[in-house]
N, C-alpha and C positions, 0 to 999 in steps of 0.2 A: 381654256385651251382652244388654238383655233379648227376652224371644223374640217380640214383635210385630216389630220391625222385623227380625230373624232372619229369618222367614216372610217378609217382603215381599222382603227380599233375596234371597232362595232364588228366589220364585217371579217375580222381574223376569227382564223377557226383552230390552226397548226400550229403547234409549237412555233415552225420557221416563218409564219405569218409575224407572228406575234414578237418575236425576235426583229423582225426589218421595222416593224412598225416602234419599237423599244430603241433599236437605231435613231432615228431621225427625231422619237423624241429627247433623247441625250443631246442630240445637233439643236435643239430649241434650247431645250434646258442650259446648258453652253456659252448659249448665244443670250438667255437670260441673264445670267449671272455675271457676264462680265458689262452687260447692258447694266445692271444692279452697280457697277462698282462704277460706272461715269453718274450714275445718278447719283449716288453719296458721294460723288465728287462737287459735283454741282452746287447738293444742298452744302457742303463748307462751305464753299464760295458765295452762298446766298446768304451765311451767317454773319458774312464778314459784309455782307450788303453789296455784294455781285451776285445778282439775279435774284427772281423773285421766289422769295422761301418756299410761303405755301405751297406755289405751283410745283416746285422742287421736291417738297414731300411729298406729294401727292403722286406726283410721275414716281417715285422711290417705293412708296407706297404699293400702288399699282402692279409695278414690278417683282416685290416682294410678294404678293398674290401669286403671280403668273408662277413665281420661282416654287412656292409650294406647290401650287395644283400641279405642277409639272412633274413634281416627286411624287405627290402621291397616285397620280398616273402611272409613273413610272412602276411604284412598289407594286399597283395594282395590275397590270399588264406582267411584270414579271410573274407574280401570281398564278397570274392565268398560262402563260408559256410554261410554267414548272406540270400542273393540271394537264393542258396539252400536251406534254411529254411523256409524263405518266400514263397519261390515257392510250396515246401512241404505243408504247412500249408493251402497254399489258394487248392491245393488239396484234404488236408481232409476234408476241409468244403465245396468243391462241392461233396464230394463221402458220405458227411452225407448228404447234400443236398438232394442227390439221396434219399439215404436211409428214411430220413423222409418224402419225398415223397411218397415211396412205402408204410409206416409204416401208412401216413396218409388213404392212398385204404384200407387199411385193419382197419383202427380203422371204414372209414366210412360204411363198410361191418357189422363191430360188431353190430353200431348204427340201423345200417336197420335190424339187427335177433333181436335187442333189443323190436326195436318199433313191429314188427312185434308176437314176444312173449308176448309182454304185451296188443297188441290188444287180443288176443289169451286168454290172460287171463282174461281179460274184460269181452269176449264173453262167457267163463265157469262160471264164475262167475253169468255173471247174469242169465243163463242157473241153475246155482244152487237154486238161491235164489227163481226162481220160484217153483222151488223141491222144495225147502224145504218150503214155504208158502201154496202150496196146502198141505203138509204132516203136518206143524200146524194145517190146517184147521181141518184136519183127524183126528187127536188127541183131537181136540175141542170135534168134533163129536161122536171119540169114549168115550170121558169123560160122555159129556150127554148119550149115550147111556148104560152106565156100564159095558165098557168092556175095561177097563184101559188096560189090556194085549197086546192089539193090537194097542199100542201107539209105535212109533216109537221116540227112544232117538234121535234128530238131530245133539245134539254135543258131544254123544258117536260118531255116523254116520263119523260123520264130522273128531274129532279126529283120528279115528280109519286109515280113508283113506287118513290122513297125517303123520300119523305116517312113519316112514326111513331113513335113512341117509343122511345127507347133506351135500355137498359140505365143505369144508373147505375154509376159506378165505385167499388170501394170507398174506403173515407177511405185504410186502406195500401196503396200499390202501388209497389213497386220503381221504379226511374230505367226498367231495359230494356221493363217493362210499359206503365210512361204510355209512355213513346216509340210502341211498337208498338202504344195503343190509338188514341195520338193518329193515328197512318197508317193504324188503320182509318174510323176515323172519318172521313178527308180522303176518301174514297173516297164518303161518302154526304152532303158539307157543299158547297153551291155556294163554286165559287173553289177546292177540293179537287183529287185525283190528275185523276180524270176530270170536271175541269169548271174548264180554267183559267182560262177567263174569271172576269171581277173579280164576285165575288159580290151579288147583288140589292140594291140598297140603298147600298152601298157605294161611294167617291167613287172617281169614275175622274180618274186621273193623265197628263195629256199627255205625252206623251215626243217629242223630233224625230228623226225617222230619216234618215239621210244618203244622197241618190239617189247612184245609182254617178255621174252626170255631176257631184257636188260638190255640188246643190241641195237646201237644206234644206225640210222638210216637215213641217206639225204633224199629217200620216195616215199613220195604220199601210199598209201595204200589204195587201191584204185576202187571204186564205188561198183555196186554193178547196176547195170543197165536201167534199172526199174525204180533203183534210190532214191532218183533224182530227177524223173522224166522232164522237167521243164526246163533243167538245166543242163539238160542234155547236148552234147556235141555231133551225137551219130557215129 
Protein backbone atom coordinates (compact mmCIF):
# COMPACT_ATOMS: atom_id res chain seq x y z
CA UNK A 1 0.00 0.00 0.00
CA UNK A 2 1.35 3.38 -0.78
CA UNK A 3 2.38 5.51 2.17
CA UNK A 4 -0.21 8.43 1.99
CA UNK A 5 -2.95 6.55 3.00
CA UNK A 6 -0.55 4.47 5.26
CA UNK A 7 -0.26 7.70 7.37
CA UNK A 8 -3.81 8.51 7.28
CA UNK A 9 -4.50 5.15 8.69
CA UNK A 10 -2.10 5.19 11.34
CA UNK A 11 -2.97 8.53 12.33
CA UNK A 12 -7.07 7.96 12.31
CA UNK A 13 -8.44 7.80 15.56
CA UNK A 14 -12.71 8.49 14.87
CA UNK A 15 -14.92 6.53 13.35
CA UNK A 16 -15.32 9.63 10.63
CA UNK A 17 -11.41 9.45 10.41
CA UNK A 18 -11.40 6.17 9.58
CA UNK A 19 -14.40 6.35 7.16
CA UNK A 20 -12.67 9.22 4.61
CA UNK A 21 -9.46 7.19 4.87
CA UNK A 22 -11.82 3.74 3.78
CA UNK A 23 -12.90 6.31 1.02
CA UNK A 24 -9.96 6.86 -0.98
CA UNK A 25 -8.96 3.33 -0.30
CA UNK A 26 -11.99 1.94 -2.35
CA UNK A 27 -10.86 4.83 -5.10
CA UNK A 28 -7.26 2.61 -5.12
CA UNK A 29 -8.80 -0.56 -4.84
CA UNK A 30 -11.05 0.57 -8.15
CA UNK A 31 -8.40 1.76 -9.80
CA UNK A 32 -6.66 -1.58 -9.11
CA UNK A 33 -8.79 -3.90 -10.35
CA UNK A 34 -9.63 -2.65 -13.43
CA UNK A 35 -5.78 -1.79 -13.76
CA UNK A 36 -5.92 -6.08 -13.06
CA UNK A 37 -8.37 -6.56 -16.01
CA UNK A 38 -5.80 -4.57 -18.82
CA UNK A 39 -3.08 -6.70 -17.29
CA UNK A 40 -4.91 -10.09 -18.10
CA UNK A 41 -5.57 -8.44 -21.22
CA UNK A 42 -2.07 -8.05 -22.14
CA UNK A 43 -0.90 -11.40 -20.69
CA UNK A 44 -3.70 -13.10 -23.73
CA UNK A 45 -2.01 -11.21 -26.07
CA UNK A 46 1.45 -12.17 -24.97
CA UNK A 47 0.13 -15.91 -25.30
CA UNK A 48 -0.60 -15.46 -28.63
CA UNK A 49 3.07 -13.92 -28.93
CA UNK A 50 1.95 -10.13 -28.59
CA UNK A 51 4.18 -8.99 -25.95
CA UNK A 52 6.45 -10.26 -23.57
CA UNK A 53 4.67 -13.03 -21.17
CA UNK A 54 6.84 -13.09 -18.30
CA UNK A 55 6.81 -9.46 -17.96
CA UNK A 56 2.94 -9.66 -18.48
CA UNK A 57 2.64 -12.03 -15.47
CA UNK A 58 4.57 -10.44 -13.38
CA UNK A 59 2.90 -6.76 -13.89
CA UNK A 60 -0.62 -9.28 -13.47
CA UNK A 61 1.06 -10.72 -10.60
CA UNK A 62 2.04 -7.67 -8.88
CA UNK A 63 -1.27 -6.34 -9.34
CA UNK A 64 -2.99 -9.08 -7.90
CA UNK A 65 -0.88 -8.36 -4.64
CA UNK A 66 -1.79 -4.75 -4.44
CA UNK A 67 -5.58 -5.90 -5.04
CA UNK A 68 -5.41 -8.17 -1.93
CA UNK A 69 -3.54 -6.05 0.54
CA UNK A 70 -6.02 -3.46 -0.52
CA UNK A 71 -8.87 -5.57 0.89
CA UNK A 72 -7.43 -6.59 3.49
CA UNK A 73 -6.72 -2.93 4.50
CA UNK A 74 -10.00 -2.42 3.73
CA UNK A 75 -11.71 -5.31 6.12
CA UNK A 76 -9.10 -4.02 8.59
CA UNK A 77 -9.84 -0.29 8.66
CA UNK A 78 -13.44 -1.17 8.57
CA UNK A 79 -12.85 -3.00 11.79
CA UNK A 80 -11.29 -0.37 13.33
CA UNK A 81 -14.19 2.41 12.26
CA UNK A 82 -17.03 -0.17 13.70
CA UNK A 83 -14.47 -0.15 17.30
CA UNK A 84 -14.53 3.75 16.78
CA UNK A 85 -18.00 3.81 16.71
CA UNK A 86 -18.76 1.93 19.38
CA UNK A 87 -16.38 3.54 21.48
CA UNK A 88 -17.91 6.95 20.37
CA UNK A 89 -21.27 5.81 21.22
CA UNK A 90 -20.78 4.32 24.71
CA UNK A 91 -19.28 7.99 25.05
CA UNK A 92 -22.24 9.77 24.35
CA UNK A 93 -24.21 7.95 26.62
CA UNK A 94 -21.99 8.43 29.59
CA UNK A 95 -21.69 12.31 28.79
CA UNK A 96 -25.81 12.26 28.72
CA UNK A 97 -25.30 10.25 31.59
CA UNK A 98 -23.75 13.07 33.12
CA UNK A 99 -25.98 15.48 31.84
CA UNK A 100 -29.23 13.92 32.98
CA UNK A 101 -27.79 13.72 36.18
CA UNK A 102 -27.19 17.21 36.45
CA UNK A 103 -30.70 17.94 34.77
CA UNK A 104 -32.28 15.54 37.39
CA UNK A 105 -30.51 18.34 40.54
CA UNK A 106 -32.14 20.88 38.86
CA UNK A 107 -35.67 19.28 38.07
CA UNK A 108 -35.45 18.17 41.92
CA UNK A 109 -34.66 21.95 42.96
CA UNK A 110 -37.98 22.99 40.56
CA UNK A 111 -39.94 20.26 42.78
CA UNK A 112 -38.80 21.87 46.13
CA UNK A 113 -39.91 25.87 44.82
CA UNK A 114 -43.02 23.98 43.71
CA UNK A 115 -43.99 22.40 47.07
CA UNK A 116 -42.77 25.19 48.69
CA UNK A 117 -45.08 27.81 46.59
CA UNK A 118 -48.05 25.77 46.83
CA UNK A 119 -47.61 25.50 50.82
CA UNK A 120 -47.32 29.24 50.27
CA UNK A 121 -50.42 29.21 48.66
CA UNK A 122 -52.30 27.09 51.06
CA UNK A 123 -51.34 29.46 53.76
CA UNK A 124 -52.94 32.86 51.63
CA UNK A 125 -55.54 31.14 51.04
CA UNK A 126 -56.83 30.16 54.08
CA UNK A 127 -55.54 33.63 55.37
CA UNK A 128 -58.19 34.90 52.64
CA UNK A 129 -61.08 32.97 53.45
CA UNK A 130 -60.92 34.12 56.93
CA UNK A 131 -61.16 37.73 55.34
CA UNK A 132 -63.48 37.22 53.47
CA UNK A 133 -66.01 35.27 56.22
CA UNK A 134 -65.70 37.77 58.78
CA UNK A 135 -66.51 40.48 55.68
CA UNK A 136 -69.69 38.22 54.92
CA UNK A 137 -70.50 38.35 58.39
CA UNK A 138 -70.23 42.45 57.98
CA UNK A 139 -72.39 42.54 55.18
CA UNK A 140 -75.04 40.25 56.96
CA UNK A 141 -74.87 42.89 59.57
CA UNK A 142 -74.82 45.83 57.37
CA UNK A 143 -78.10 44.30 55.55
CA UNK A 144 -79.91 44.24 59.01
CA UNK A 145 -78.86 47.33 59.80
CA UNK A 146 -79.93 49.39 56.46
CA UNK A 147 -76.91 50.40 55.25
CA UNK A 148 -76.42 48.25 52.14
CA UNK A 149 -73.67 50.88 51.08
CA UNK A 150 -71.15 49.59 53.31
CA UNK A 151 -71.40 46.13 51.94
CA UNK A 152 -68.25 44.99 50.55
CA UNK A 153 -68.49 43.07 46.85
CA UNK A 154 -66.05 39.98 47.69
CA UNK A 155 -65.81 38.83 44.26
CA UNK A 156 -65.52 42.25 42.67
CA UNK A 157 -62.58 42.29 45.57
CA UNK A 158 -61.37 39.03 44.67
CA UNK A 159 -61.51 39.50 40.83
CA UNK A 160 -60.26 42.85 40.70
CA UNK A 161 -56.87 41.60 42.74
CA UNK A 162 -56.40 38.93 40.19
CA UNK A 163 -56.88 40.42 37.40
CA UNK A 164 -52.84 40.66 35.02
CA UNK A 165 -51.07 38.98 32.92
CA UNK A 166 -50.17 35.40 32.90
CA UNK A 167 -47.52 33.48 32.01
CA UNK A 168 -47.87 31.87 28.71
CA UNK A 169 -47.46 28.11 28.62
CA UNK A 170 -45.07 26.46 26.47
CA UNK A 171 -46.05 24.82 22.98
CA UNK A 172 -44.79 21.18 25.00
CA UNK A 173 -46.20 20.39 28.01
CA UNK A 174 -46.96 16.86 29.17
CA UNK A 175 -50.86 15.52 29.90
CA UNK A 176 -49.93 15.89 34.08
CA UNK A 177 -48.56 19.54 33.43
CA UNK A 178 -51.57 21.09 31.25
CA UNK A 179 -53.94 19.30 33.72
CA UNK A 180 -52.22 20.95 36.82
CA UNK A 181 -51.69 24.34 35.00
CA UNK A 182 -55.17 24.28 33.95
CA UNK A 183 -56.26 24.01 38.22
CA UNK A 184 -54.02 26.71 38.54
CA UNK A 185 -55.44 28.82 36.51
CA UNK A 186 -59.21 27.90 37.79
CA UNK A 187 -58.15 29.47 40.95
CA UNK A 188 -57.63 33.05 39.25
CA UNK A 189 -60.52 32.61 36.15
CA UNK A 190 -64.26 33.72 37.08
CA UNK A 191 -66.63 30.56 37.30
CA UNK A 192 -63.05 28.73 38.57
CA UNK A 193 -62.11 26.69 42.16
CA UNK A 194 -62.85 29.98 44.08
CA UNK A 195 -65.58 31.52 42.11
CA UNK A 196 -68.36 29.09 41.30
CA UNK A 197 -70.62 31.30 40.15
CA UNK A 198 -71.24 31.24 36.40
CA UNK A 199 -68.54 33.37 34.93
CA UNK A 200 -69.24 37.27 33.70
CA UNK A 201 -70.80 37.23 30.49
CA UNK A 202 -71.72 33.88 30.37
CA UNK A 203 -75.30 32.54 29.75
CA UNK A 204 -76.96 31.38 32.87
CA UNK A 205 -78.95 28.13 32.68
CA UNK A 206 -82.32 27.51 34.61
CA UNK A 207 -82.48 24.51 36.47
CA UNK A 208 -85.82 23.53 38.80
CA UNK A 209 -85.20 22.48 42.07
CA UNK A 210 -87.62 20.13 43.85
CA UNK A 211 -89.20 21.88 47.38
CA UNK A 212 -89.21 18.99 49.89
CA UNK A 213 -93.35 19.42 49.88
CA UNK A 214 -92.98 18.01 45.95
CA UNK A 215 -93.40 21.79 44.46
CA UNK A 216 -91.50 22.65 41.55
CA UNK A 217 -89.36 26.02 41.30
CA UNK A 218 -87.43 27.86 38.62
CA UNK A 219 -85.10 29.64 42.01
CA UNK A 220 -82.37 28.42 43.40
CA UNK A 221 -82.74 28.53 47.05
CA UNK A 222 -80.29 31.39 48.04
CA UNK A 223 -77.16 30.48 50.22
CA UNK A 224 -76.39 32.52 53.15
CA UNK A 225 -73.74 34.80 53.50
CA UNK A 226 -71.15 32.82 55.29
CA UNK A 227 -71.72 29.46 53.03
CA UNK A 228 -69.77 30.37 50.73
CA UNK A 229 -67.34 33.29 51.63
CA UNK A 230 -65.13 33.21 48.62
CA UNK A 231 -67.70 33.02 46.40
CA UNK A 232 -69.23 35.62 47.41
CA UNK A 233 -70.87 38.47 45.56
CA UNK A 234 -71.55 41.06 48.44
Amino acid sequence: MTSPHAEQLGRARTAAEYAAVIALLDTDLNDAIARRAELAEAEDRAVFGDGDLAAARAALDDCNDRVALLERTIDAAGKRRAEAAASEARADIAALGDEIKARAAVLGERWSTVHRLVELLRQQLFEADALARAIATANGLFDAAGVADLKVNLTTTRRTAMAGARAAAPARLSRPALHADRLLLSFLSPGGALDPRTALGASVKRSEVRRPEGVKSKFLPASTPASNPLGERG
